[in-house]
C-alpha positions as CSV (number, residue, x, y, z in Angstrom):
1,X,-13.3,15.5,-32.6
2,X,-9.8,16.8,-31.3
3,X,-7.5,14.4,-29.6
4,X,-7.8,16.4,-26.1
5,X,-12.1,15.7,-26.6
6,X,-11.2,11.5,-27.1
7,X,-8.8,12.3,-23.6
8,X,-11.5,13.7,-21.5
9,X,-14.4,11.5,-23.5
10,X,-12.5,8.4,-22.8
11,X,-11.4,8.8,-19.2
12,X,-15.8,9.6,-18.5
13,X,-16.8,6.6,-20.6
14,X,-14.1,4.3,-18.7
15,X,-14.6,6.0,-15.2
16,X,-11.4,7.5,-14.5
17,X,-11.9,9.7,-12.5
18,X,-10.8,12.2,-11.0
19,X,-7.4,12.7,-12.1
20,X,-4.6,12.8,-9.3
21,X,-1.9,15.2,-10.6
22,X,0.4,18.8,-10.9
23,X,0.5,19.4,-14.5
24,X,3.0,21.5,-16.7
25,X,2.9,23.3,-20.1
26,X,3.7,19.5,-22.0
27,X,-0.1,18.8,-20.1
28,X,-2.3,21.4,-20.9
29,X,-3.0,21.0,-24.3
30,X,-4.7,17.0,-23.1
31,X,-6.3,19.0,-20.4
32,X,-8.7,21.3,-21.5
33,X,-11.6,18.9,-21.1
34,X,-11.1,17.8,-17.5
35,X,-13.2,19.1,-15.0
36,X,-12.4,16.7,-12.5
37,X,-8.8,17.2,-11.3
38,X,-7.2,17.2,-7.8
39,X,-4.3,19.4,-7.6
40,X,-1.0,18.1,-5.5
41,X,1.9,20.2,-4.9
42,X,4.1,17.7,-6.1
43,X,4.0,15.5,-8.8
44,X,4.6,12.0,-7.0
45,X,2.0,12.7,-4.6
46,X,-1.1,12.4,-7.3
47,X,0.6,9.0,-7.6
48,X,0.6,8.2,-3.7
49,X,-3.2,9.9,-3.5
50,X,-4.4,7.5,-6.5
51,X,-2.5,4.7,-5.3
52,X,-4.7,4.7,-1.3
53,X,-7.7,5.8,-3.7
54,X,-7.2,3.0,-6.1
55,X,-7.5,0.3,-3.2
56,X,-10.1,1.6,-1.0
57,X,-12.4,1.7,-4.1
58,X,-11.5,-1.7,-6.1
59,X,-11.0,0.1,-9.2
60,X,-8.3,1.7,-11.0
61,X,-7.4,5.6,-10.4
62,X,-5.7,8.0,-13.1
63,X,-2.8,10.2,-12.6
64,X,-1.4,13.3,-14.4
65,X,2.2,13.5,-14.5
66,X,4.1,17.0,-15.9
67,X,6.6,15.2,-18.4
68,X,10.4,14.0,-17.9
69,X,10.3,15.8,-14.1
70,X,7.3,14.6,-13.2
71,X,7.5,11.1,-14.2
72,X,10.8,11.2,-12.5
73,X,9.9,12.6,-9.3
74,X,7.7,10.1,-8.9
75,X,9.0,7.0,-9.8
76,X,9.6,5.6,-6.0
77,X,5.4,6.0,-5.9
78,X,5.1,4.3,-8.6
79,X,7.8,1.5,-7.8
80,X,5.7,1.3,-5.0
81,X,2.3,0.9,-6.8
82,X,3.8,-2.2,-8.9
83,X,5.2,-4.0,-5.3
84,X,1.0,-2.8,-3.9
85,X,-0.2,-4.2,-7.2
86,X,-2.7,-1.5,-7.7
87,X,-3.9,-0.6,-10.4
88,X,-3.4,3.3,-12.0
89,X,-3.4,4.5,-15.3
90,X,-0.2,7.1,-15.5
91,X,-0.3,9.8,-18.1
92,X,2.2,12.2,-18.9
93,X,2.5,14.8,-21.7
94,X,5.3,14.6,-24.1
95,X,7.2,17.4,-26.1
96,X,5.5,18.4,-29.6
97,X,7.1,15.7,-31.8
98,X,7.4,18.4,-34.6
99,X,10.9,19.0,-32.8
100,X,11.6,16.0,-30.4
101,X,14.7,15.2,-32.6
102,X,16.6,18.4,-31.3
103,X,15.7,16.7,-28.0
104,X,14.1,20.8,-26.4
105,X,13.4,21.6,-23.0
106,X,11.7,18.8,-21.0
107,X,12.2,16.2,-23.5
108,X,12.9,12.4,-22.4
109,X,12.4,9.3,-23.8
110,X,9.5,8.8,-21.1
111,X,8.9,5.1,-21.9
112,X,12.5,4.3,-20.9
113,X,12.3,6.0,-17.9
114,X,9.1,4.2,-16.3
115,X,11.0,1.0,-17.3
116,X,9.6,-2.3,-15.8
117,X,8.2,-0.3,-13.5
118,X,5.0,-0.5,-15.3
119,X,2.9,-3.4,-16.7
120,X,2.6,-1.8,-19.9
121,X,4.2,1.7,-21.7
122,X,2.9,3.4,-24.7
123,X,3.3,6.6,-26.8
124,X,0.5,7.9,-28.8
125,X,1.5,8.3,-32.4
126,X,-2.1,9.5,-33.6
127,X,-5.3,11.4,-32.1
128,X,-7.0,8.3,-33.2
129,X,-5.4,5.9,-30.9
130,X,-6.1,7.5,-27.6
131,X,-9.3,5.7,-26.7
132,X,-8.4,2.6,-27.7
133,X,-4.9,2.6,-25.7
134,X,-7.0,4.6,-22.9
135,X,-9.5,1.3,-22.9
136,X,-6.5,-1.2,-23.5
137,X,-4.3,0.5,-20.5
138,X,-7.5,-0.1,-17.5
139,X,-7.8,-3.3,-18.6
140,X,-4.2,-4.3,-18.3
141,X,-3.8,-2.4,-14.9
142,X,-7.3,-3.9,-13.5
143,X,-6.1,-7.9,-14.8
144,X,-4.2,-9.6,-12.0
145,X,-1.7,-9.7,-10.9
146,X,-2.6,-5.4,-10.8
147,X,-0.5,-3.0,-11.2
148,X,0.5,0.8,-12.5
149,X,0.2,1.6,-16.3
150,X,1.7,4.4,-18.4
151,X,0.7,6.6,-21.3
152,X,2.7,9.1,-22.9
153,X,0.9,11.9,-25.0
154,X,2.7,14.4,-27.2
155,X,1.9,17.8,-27.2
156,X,0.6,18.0,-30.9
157,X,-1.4,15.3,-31.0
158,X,-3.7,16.6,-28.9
159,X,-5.0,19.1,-31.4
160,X,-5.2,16.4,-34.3
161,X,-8.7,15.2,-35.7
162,X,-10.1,11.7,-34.8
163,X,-13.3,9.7,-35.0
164,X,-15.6,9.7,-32.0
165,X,-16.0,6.3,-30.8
166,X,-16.3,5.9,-27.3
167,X,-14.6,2.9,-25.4
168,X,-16.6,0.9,-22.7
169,X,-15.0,-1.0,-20.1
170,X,-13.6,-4.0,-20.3
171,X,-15.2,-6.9,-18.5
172,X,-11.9,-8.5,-15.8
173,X,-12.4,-12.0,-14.9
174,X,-10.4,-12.8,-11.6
175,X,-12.1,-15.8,-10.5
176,X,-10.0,-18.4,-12.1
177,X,-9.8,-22.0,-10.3
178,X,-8.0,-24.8,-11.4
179,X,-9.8,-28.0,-9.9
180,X,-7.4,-30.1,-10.7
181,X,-4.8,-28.3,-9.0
182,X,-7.5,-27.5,-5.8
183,X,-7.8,-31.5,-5.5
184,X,-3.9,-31.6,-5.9
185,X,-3.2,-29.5,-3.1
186,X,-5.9,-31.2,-0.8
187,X,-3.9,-34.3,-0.9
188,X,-0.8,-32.4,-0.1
189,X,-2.6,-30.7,3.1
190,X,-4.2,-34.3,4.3
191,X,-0.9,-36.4,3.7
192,X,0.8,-33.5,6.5
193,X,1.2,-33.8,9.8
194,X,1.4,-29.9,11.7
195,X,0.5,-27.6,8.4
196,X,0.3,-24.0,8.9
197,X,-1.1,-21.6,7.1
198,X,0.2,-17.9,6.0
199,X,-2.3,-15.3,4.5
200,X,-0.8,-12.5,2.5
201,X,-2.3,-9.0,1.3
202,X,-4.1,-10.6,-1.5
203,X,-6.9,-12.3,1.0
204,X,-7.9,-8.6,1.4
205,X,-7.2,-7.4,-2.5
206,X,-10.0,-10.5,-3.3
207,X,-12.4,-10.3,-0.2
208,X,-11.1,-13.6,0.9
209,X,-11.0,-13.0,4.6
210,X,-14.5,-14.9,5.8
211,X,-12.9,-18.2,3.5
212,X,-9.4,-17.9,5.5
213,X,-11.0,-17.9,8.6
214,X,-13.4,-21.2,7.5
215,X,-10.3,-22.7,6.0
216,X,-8.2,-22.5,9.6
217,X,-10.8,-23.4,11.2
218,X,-11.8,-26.5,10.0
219,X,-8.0,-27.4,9.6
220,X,-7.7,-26.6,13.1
221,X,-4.0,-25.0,12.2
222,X,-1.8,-22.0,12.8
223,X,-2.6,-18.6,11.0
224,X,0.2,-16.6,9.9
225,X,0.3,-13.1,8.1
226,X,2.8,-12.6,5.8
227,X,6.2,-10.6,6.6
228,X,5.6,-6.6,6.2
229,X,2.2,-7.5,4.5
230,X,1.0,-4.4,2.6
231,X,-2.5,-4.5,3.6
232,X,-4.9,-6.8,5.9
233,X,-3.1,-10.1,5.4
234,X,-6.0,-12.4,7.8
235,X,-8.3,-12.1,10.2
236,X,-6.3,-11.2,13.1
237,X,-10.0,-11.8,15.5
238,X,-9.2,-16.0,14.1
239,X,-8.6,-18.1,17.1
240,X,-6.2,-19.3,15.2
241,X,-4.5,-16.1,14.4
242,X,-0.8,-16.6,15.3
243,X,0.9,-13.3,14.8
244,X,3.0,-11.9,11.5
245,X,5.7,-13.5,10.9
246,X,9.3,-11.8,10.6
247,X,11.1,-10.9,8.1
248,X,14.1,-12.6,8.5
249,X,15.0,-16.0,7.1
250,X,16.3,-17.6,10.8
251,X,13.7,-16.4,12.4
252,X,11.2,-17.9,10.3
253,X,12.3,-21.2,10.9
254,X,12.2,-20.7,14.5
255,X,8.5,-19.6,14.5
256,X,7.2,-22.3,11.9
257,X,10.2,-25.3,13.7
258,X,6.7,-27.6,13.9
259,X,5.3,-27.4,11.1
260,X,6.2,-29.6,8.0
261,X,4.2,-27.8,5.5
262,X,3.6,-24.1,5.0
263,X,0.7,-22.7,2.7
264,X,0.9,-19.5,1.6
265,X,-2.5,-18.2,0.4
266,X,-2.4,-14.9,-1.2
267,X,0.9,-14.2,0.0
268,X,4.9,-13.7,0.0
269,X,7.9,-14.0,1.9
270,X,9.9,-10.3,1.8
271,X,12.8,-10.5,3.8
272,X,15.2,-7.8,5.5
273,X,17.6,-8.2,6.9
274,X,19.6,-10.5,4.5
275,X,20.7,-13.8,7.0
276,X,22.6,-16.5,5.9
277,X,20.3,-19.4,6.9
278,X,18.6,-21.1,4.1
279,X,14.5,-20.4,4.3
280,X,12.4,-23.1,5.8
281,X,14.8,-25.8,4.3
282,X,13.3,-29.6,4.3
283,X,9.8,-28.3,4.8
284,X,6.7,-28.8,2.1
285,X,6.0,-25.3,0.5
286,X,2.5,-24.7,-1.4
287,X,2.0,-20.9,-2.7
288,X,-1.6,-19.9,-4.3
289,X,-2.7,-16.9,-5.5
290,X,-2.7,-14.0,-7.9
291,X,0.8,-12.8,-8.2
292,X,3.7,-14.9,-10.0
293,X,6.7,-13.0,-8.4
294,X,8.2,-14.0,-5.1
295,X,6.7,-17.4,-5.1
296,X,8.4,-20.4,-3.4
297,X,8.1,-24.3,-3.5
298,X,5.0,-25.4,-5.5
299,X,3.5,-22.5,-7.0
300,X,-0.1,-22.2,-8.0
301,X,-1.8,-19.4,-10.0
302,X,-5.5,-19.2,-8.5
303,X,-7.9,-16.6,-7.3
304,X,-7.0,-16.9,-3.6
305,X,-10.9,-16.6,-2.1
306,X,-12.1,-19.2,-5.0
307,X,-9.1,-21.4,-4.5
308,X,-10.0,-21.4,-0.3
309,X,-14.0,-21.7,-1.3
310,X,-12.8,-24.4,-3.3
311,X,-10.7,-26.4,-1.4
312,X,-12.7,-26.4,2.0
313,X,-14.7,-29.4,1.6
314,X,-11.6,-31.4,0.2
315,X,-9.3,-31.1,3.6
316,X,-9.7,-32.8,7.1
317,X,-9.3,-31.7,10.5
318,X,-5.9,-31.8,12.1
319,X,-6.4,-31.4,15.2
320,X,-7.9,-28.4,17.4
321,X,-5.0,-25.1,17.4
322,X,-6.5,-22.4,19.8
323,X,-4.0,-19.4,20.1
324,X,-3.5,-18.3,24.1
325,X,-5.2,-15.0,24.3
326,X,-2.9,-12.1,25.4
327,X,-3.3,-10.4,28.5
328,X,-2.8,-6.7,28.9
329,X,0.3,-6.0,31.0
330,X,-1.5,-3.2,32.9
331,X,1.7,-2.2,34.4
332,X,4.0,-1.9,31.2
333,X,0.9,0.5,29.8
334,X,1.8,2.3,32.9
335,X,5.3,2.5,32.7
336,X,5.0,3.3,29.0
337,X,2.2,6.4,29.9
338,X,5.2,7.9,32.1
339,X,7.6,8.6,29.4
340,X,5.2,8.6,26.5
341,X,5.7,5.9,24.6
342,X,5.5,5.1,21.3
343,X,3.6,2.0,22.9
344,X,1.2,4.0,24.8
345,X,0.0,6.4,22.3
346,X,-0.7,3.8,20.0
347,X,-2.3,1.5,22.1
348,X,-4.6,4.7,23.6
349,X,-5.4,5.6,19.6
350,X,-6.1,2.1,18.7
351,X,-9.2,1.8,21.1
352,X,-10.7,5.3,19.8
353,X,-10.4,4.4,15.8
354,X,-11.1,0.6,16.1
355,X,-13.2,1.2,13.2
356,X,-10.7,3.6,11.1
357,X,-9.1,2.3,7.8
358,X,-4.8,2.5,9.0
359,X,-2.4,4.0,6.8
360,X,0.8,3.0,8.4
361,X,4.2,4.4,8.4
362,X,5.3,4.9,11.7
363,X,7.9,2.9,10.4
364,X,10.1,2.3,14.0
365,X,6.5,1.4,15.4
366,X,5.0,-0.6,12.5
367,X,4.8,-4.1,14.5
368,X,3.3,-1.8,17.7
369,X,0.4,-0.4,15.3
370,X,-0.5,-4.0,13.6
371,X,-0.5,-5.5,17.1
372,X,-2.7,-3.1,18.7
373,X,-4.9,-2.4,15.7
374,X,-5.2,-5.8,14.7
375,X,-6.7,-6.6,11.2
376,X,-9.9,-6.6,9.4
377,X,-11.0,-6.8,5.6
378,X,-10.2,-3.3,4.3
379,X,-8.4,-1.9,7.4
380,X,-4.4,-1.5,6.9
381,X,-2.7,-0.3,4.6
382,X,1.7,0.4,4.2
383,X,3.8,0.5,1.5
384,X,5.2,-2.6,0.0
385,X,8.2,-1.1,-1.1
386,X,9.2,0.1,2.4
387,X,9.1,3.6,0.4
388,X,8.5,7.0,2.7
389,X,6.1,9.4,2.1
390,X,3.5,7.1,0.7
391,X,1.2,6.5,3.6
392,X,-0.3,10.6,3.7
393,X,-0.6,11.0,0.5
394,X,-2.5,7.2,-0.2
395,X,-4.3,8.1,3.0
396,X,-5.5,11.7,1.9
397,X,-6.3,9.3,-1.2
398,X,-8.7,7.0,0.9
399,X,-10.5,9.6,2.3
400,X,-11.9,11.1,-0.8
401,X,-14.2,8.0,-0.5
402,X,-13.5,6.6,3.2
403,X,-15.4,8.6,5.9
404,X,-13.2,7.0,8.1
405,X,-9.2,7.3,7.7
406,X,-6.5,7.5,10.0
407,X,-2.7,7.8,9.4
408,X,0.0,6.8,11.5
409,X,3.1,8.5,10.8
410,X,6.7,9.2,11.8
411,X,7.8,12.5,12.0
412,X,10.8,11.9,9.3
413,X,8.2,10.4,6.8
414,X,5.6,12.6,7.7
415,X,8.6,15.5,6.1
416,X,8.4,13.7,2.8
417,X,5.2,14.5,1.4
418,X,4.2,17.1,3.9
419,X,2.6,19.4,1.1
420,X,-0.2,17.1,1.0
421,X,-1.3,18.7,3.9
422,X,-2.5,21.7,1.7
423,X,-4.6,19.2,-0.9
424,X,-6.1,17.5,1.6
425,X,-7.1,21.3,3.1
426,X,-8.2,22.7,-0.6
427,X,-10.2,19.7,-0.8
428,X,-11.6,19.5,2.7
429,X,-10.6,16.1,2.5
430,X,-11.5,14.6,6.0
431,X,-8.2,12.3,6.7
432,X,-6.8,11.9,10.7
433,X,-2.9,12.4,10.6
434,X,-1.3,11.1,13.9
435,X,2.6,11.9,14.1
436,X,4.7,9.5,16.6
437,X,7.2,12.4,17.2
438,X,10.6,11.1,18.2
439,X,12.5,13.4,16.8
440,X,14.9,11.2,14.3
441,X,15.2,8.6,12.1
442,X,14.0,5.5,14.6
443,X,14.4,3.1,12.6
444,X,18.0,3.9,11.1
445,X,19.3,4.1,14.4
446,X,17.9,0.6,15.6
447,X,19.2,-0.9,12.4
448,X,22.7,0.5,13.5
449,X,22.6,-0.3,17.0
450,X,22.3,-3.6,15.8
451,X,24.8,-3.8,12.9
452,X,26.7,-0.6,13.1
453,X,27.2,0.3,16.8
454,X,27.9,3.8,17.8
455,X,26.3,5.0,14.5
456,X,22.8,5.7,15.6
457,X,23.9,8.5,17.6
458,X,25.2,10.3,15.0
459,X,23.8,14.0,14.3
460,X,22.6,13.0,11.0
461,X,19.9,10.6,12.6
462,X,18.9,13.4,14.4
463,X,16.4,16.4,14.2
464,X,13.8,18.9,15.6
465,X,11.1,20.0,13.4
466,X,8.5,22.6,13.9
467,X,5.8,19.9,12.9
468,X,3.0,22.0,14.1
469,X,3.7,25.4,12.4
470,X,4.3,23.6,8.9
471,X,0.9,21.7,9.7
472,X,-0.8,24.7,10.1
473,X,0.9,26.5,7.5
474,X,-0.7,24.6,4.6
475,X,-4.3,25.6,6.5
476,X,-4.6,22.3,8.9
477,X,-5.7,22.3,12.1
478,X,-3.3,20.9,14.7
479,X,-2.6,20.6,18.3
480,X,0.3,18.6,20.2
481,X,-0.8,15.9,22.7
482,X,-0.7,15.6,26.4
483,X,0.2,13.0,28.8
484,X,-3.2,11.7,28.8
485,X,-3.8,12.4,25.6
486,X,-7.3,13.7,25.8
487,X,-6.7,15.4,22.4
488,X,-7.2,12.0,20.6
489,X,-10.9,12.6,20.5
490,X,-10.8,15.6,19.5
491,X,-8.8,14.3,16.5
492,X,-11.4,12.0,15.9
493,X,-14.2,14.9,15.9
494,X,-15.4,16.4,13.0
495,X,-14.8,15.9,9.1
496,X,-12.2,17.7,8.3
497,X,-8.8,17.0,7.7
498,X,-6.4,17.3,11.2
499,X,-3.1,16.6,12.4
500,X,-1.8,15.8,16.1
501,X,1.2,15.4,17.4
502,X,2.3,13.2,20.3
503,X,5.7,14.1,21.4
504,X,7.1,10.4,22.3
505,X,10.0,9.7,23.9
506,X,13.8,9.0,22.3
507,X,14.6,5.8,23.6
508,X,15.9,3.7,20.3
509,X,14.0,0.6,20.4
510,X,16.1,-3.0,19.3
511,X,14.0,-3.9,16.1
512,X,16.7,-6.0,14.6
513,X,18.9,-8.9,15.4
């Protein structure tokens, strides 16, 4: 058997597939047995595409890269997939090593260049190692805390000889529980006073959203979600859902003033913009879950859904925390219809795809779109890295095996990975693409007319695109909204990929301090 037959045997025996990529000469040769690829236009987009593909599906995606420009093109994606922790399996082809020491066209040192960036970087060095490092790089990307791997394979071994011994998955186990540490923390949670809890994006990575809400409950305590959580951090229907919490160190302590001990479950604290107040200082910290970075105060490494399932018959009531429910402000929605909000149109969308899964990065209107949408297990999605570009690419990704996926999207970001359009037209791929047109960079200019006055009316903020021609250029179908914005259900209609635009107005909004 040739090294490109263990490639394409391995990736069917481990299911990888398909493969997310835009390949190059330095990929052909570890090609020839793939039937299954999906074609971007641009290299970092298989990586966005696998990333929203990886997480709607619970299992890890493989990507294609062409080489030194590929990987590099795409390294904000994958960046991005490390901060997500999801899990892909990056592969790039590498010169023929015949000649790599008179470093020819296209060569890099590719393991260098991925850096930290991945959980673990190899180069083949024989036809006879591919299905063992194929098997070994899954496993490592599917073990928690998840995350991206990457595979380097040079030209001429592709054509080498090898045995034919197929790999078979490996077997994950992500339900540890320390009960020592379970009974620890129960002790901490009686002795408090006013705990509150904060649920990050792990409750959703783990299915742990039904043992949140039991948890709260039966505490009877606040429920936060985690600053700029990257997916569904709680159960924002909980009657003790509280709201997201900022990301910003001073106010932080004004939301959680009460409170003497904080629990994060699943969860992080990302902060921007940097303030000089020291973060919850003289308050009882308890993380648990998955992830080791980011953690604060006393840090537990548990299975976040085991660790609540756990812990639930070891912790009393504190009392009985019912949030006040809002009440629509009939007359901002109709202030807000007049000019065309930002406000309006996503409050409009939010009651006609309920039951969509979000890609968000409407950036300026992010805390509108988690407000009006709410969350649910499996509905929202961003990028943790703040990155643009990801969310139509990871959405186009989702709705290979979502029916139902909608993406909210700025017209700046929408610019970054619009040739995504065309895949998800090639593929009939059935994703919903609503642009919040404001005709700049929103969220540059509120973070200067906060800190750098006079800046965000500078021409470089600024532009005009001809959103719906490029749209419809790459073969989508796309119309430009109304005032009452009767085309949302027609957006809605139909299984086929479509993009409209609501035309919102200018105003810059104060996001910042």
């Amino acid at each position: 058997m040739k090294g490109w037959e263990s490639f394409s045997k391995s990736l069917l025996s481990l299911e990888l597939d398909p493969v997310f990529g835009n390949p190059g000469s330095t990929e052909l040769p570890m090609l020839r047995g793939v039937d299954k690829y999906v074609l971007t236009l641009l290299d970092s987009l298989a990586v966005g595409m696998a990333d929203g593909y990886a997480q709607v599906t619970g299992k890890a995606a493989v990507v294609n890269l062409h080489t030194l420009p590929g990987v590099a093109n795409s390294m904000a994606f994958i960046h991005t997939a490390r901060l997500n922790r999801t899990p892909i399996v990056i592969t790039a082809g590498q010169q023929d090593t015949r000649h790599a020491y008179m470093e020819p066209l296209l060569y890099h040192d590719l393991l260098s260049l991925v850096g930290d960036s991945v959980k673990f970087r190899y180069e083949i060095k024989h036809a006879s190692e591919i299905q063992s490092v194929v098997r070994r790089a899954k496993a490592i990307a599917e073990t928690p805390p998840m995350g991206p791997v990457f595979i380097s394979f040079p030209m001429d071994i592709m054509d080498q000889e090898c045995p034919d011994t197929l790999p078979t998955p490996d077997r994950i186990n992500t339900t540890p529980v320390d009960e020592a540490a379970v009974r620890e923390i129960s002790e901490i949670i009686n002795r408090s006073k006013n705990p509150c809890i904060v649920g990050g994006s792990e409750i959703d990575a783990f299915g742990a959203h039904s043992a949140l809400v039991a948890f709260v409950d039966k505490i009877g305590c606040p429920l936060y979600a985690e600053p700029l959580s990257s997916r569904s951090p709680c159960d924002s229907s909980s009657s003790q859902y509280s709201g997201d919490l900022p990301p910003a160190s001073t106010l932080i302590n004004l939301k959680l003033l009460q409170n003497d001990l904080v629990l994060f479950v699943g969860g992080e604290i990302t902060l921007y913009p940097y303030l000089p107040t020291p973060l919850l200082e003289g308050k009882e910290i308890v993380t648990v879950g998955m992830n080791p970075s980011r953690r604060i105060g006393k840090s537990y490494q548990m299975n976040p859904r085991m660790f609540l399932e756990a812990v639930l018959p070891l912790v009393e009531k504190k009392g009985k925390f019912l949030r006040s429910p809002p009440s629509p402000d009939r007359t901002r929605m109709l202030r807000e219809k007049k000019r065309m909000s930002a406000f309006y149109v996503v409050g409009k969308a939010a009651t006609l795809f309920r039951d969509y899964v979000l890609f968000d990065e409407s950036i300026s209107s992010t805390l509108t779109v988690r407000e009006a949408f709410g969350y649910r297990a499996g509905s929202y999605f961003t990028a943790k890295s703040g990155q643009l570009g990801w969310a139509l690419p990871a959405g186009t990704g989702a709705a290979m095996w979502k029916d139902k996926v909608l993406v909210i999207i700025g017209d700046g970001s929408l610019m970054y990975s619009i040739q995504t359009l065309w895949t998800a037209a090639r593929y009939s791929i059935p994703v919903k693409i609503l642009v919040l047109n404001n005709g700049s960079y929103n969220i540059l200019r509120s973070y200067a007319k906060s800190f750098y006055p006079r800046v965000e009316d500078r021409e470089f903020l600024k532009f005009d695109l001809p959103l719906k021609g490029v749209a419809e250029g790459f073969g989508i179908e796309t119309r430009i909204a109304g005032a009452e914005l009767e085309e949302l259900k027609w957006l809605e209609e139909g299984k086929i990929p479509k993009v409209l635009i609501a035309n919102v107005d200018r105003e810059v909004p104060k996001l910042f301090l």
